[in-house]
C-alpha positions as CSV (number, residue, x, y, z in Angstrom):
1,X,60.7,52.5,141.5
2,X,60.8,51.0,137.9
3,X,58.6,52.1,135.3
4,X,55.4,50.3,134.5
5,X,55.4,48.9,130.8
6,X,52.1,51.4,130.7
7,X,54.4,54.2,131.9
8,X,57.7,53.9,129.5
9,X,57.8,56.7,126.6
10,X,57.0,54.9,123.2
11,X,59.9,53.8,120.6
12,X,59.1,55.2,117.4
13,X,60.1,52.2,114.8
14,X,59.6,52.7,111.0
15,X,61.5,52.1,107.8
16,X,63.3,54.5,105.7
17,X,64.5,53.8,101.7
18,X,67.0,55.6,99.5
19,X,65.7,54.7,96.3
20,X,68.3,55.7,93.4
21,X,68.3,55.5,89.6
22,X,70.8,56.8,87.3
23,X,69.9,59.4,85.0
24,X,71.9,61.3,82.8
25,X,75.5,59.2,84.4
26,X,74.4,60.5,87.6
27,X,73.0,58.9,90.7
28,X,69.9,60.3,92.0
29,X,67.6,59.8,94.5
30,X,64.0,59.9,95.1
31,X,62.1,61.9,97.5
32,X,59.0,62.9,98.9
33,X,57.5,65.7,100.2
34,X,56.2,65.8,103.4
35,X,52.5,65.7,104.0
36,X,52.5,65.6,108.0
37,X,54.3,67.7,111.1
38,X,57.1,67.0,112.0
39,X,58.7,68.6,108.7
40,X,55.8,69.1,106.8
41,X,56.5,70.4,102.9
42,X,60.0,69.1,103.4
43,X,61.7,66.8,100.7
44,X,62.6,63.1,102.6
45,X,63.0,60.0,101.6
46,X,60.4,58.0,101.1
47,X,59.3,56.1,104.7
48,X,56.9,55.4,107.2
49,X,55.9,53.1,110.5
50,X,55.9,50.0,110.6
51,X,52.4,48.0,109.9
52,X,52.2,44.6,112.3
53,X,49.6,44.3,111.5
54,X,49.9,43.2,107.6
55,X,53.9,43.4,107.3
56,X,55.5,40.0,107.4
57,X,58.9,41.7,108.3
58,X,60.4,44.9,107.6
59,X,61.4,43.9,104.4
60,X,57.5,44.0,103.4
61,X,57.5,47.3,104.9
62,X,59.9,48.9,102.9
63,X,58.5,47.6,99.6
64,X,54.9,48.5,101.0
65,X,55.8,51.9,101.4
66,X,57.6,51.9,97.9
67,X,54.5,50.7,96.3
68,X,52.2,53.3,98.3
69,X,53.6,56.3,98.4
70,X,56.0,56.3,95.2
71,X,54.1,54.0,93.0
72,X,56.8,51.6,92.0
73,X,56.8,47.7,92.6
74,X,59.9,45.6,92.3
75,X,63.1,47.4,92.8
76,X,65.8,45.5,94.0
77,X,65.7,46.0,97.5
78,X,68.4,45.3,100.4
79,X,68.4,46.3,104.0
80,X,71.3,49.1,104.5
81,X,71.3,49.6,108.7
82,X,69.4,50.8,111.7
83,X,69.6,54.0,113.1
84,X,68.5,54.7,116.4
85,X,68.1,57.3,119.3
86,X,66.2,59.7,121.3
87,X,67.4,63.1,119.2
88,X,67.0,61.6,115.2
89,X,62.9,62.4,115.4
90,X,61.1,64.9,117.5
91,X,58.3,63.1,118.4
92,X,60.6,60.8,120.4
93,X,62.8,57.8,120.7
94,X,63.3,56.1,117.6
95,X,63.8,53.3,115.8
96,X,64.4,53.5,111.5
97,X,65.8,50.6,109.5
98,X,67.0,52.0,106.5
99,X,66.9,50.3,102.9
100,X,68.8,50.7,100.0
101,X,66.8,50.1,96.7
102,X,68.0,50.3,93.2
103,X,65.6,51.0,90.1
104,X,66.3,51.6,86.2
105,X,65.4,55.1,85.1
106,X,62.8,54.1,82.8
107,X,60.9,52.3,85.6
108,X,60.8,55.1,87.6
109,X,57.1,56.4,88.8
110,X,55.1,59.7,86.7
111,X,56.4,63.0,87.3
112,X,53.8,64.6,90.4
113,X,54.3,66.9,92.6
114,X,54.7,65.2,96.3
115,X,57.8,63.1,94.1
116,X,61.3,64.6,92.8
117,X,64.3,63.1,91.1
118,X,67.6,65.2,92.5
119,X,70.8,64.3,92.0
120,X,72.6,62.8,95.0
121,X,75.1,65.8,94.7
122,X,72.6,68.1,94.9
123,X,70.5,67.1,97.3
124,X,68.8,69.4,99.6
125,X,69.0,69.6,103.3
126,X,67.3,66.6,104.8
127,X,65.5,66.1,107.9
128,X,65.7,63.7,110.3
129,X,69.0,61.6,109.8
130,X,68.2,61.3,106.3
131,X,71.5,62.8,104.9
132,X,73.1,60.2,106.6
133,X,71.1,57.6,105.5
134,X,71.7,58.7,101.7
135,X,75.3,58.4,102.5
136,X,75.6,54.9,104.2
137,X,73.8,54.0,101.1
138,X,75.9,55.4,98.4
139,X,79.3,53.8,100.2
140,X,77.0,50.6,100.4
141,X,76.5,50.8,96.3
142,X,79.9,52.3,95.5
143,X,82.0,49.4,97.7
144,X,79.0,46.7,96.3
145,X,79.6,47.3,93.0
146,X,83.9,46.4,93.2
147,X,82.5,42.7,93.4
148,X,79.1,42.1,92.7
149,X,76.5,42.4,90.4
150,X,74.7,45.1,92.3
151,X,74.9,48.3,89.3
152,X,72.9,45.9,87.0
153,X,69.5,47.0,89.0
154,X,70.0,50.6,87.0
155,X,69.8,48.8,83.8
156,X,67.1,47.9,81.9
157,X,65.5,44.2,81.0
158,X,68.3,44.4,78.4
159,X,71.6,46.0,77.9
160,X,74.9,45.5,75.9
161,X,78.1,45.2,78.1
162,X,79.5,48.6,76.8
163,X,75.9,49.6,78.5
164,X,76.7,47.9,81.4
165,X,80.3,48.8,82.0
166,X,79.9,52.4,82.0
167,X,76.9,51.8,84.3
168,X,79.7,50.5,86.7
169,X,81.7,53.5,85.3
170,X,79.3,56.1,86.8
171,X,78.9,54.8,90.2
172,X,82.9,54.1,90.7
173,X,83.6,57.4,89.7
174,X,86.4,56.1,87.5
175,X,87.1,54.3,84.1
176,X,87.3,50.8,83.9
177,X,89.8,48.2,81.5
178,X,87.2,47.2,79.4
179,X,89.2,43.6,79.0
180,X,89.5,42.5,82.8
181,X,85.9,44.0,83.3
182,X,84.9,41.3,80.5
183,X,86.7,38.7,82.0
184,X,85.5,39.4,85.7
185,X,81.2,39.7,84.1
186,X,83.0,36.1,82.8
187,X,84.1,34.8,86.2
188,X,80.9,35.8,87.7
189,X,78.9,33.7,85.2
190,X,75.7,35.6,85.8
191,X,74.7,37.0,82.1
192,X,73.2,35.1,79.3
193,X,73.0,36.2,76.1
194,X,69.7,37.5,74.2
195,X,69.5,34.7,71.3
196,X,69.5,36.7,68.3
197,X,69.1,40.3,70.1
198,X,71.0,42.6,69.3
199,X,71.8,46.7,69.2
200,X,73.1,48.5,66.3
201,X,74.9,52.2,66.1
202,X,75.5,54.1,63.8
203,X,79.0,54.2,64.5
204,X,79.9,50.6,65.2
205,X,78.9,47.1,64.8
206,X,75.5,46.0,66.4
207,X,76.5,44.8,69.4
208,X,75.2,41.9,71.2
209,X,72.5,41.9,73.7
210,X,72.5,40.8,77.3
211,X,70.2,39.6,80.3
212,X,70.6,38.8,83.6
213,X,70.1,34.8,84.1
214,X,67.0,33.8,86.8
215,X,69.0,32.3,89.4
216,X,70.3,35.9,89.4
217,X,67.2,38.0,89.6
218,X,67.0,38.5,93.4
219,X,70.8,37.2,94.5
220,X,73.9,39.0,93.7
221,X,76.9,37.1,91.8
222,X,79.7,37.9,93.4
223,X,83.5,37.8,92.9
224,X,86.5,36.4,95.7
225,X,88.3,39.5,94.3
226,X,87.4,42.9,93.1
227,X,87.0,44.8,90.0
């Protein structure tokens, strides 16, 4: 006999987002602790069900829960996967789509005591499938960031392109020509300089200050070939 709709076992669906910054040239990522069983007192990433109510997609969701229970609003936010299955959450079959959201260090939400800042290589041990959500997103950033403009969501409203190269530098885990990465920020046409901005060092020159044009705010510039 089939089941009755009334009789199948709910599916669990909710949205999950690894929300890094770079601190110190290191990636790190936010996380909450758990007020509620399963898990409770354990650090997660930020998440929760899905509301149908008021969410226009699961999109909404994600920054909803961003804005709720971290306290941030407009990190640059892109959907990562879905990861599914009857074993990832105790309470039972289970749907999460995962995020990936990127956020300068200096917009990041007041120290408290339900949020902490942990270097992605030190992370502590996860529940759910979180761990593997954290690392679907790092390859997502690291192989992003070869040919796109992704890294400039860890930067600030401004930034000079030493700044931003070693921005680039810390997520690829390797130095960068400084020419060809000038000439491919070139190609990619998607900076504008600061009329009459600009940063002096004590050491050098003042160097000139950038911005990210509009048409780029939300959309990634991207290149046919790779850093």
């Amino acid at each position: 006999m089939n089941q009755t709709a009334e009789a199948r076992p709910p599916v669990h669906v909710s949205v999950d987002v690894v929300l890094l910054t770079l601190i110190a040239q290191q990636l790190h990522a936010v996380l909450l602790r758990r007020a509620a069983a399963p898990f409770a007192g354990v650090w997660a990433l930020p998440g929760g069900y899905i509301h149908a109510e008021e969410d226009a997609d699961a999109q909404a969701s994600a920054a909803r829960v961003l804005r709720s229970k971290v306290g941030i609003e407009g990190a640059y936010l892109e959907q990562l996967a879905t990861f599914t299955g009857p074993a990832r959450d105790p309470r039972g079959w289970s749907v999460a789509i995962a995020y990936c959201a990127l956020l300068p260090e200096q917009n990041l939400p007041a120290v408290a005591e339900d949020i902490s800042v942990v270097p992605v290589s030190q992370l502590p041990q996860l529940p759910f499938d979180h761990r593997a959500i954290v690392d679907a997103a790092l390859a997502r950033v690291r192989s992003k960031s070869l040919y796109s403009s992704l890294p400039v969501h860890l930067c600030g409203e401004t930034f000079t392109l030493p700044q931003l190269q070693q921005v680039y530098e810390n997520i690829l885990g390797e130095p960068l020509n400084k020419v060809s990465f000038r000439r491919k920020m070139d190609e990619m046409d998607w900076l504008e300089a600061v009329p009459g901005a600009l940063q002096s060092g004590a050491a050098h020159r003042p160097a000139q200050l950038y911005r990210v044009k509009p048409a780029f705010k939300q959309e990634l510039a991207l290149s046919p070939r790779g850093l």
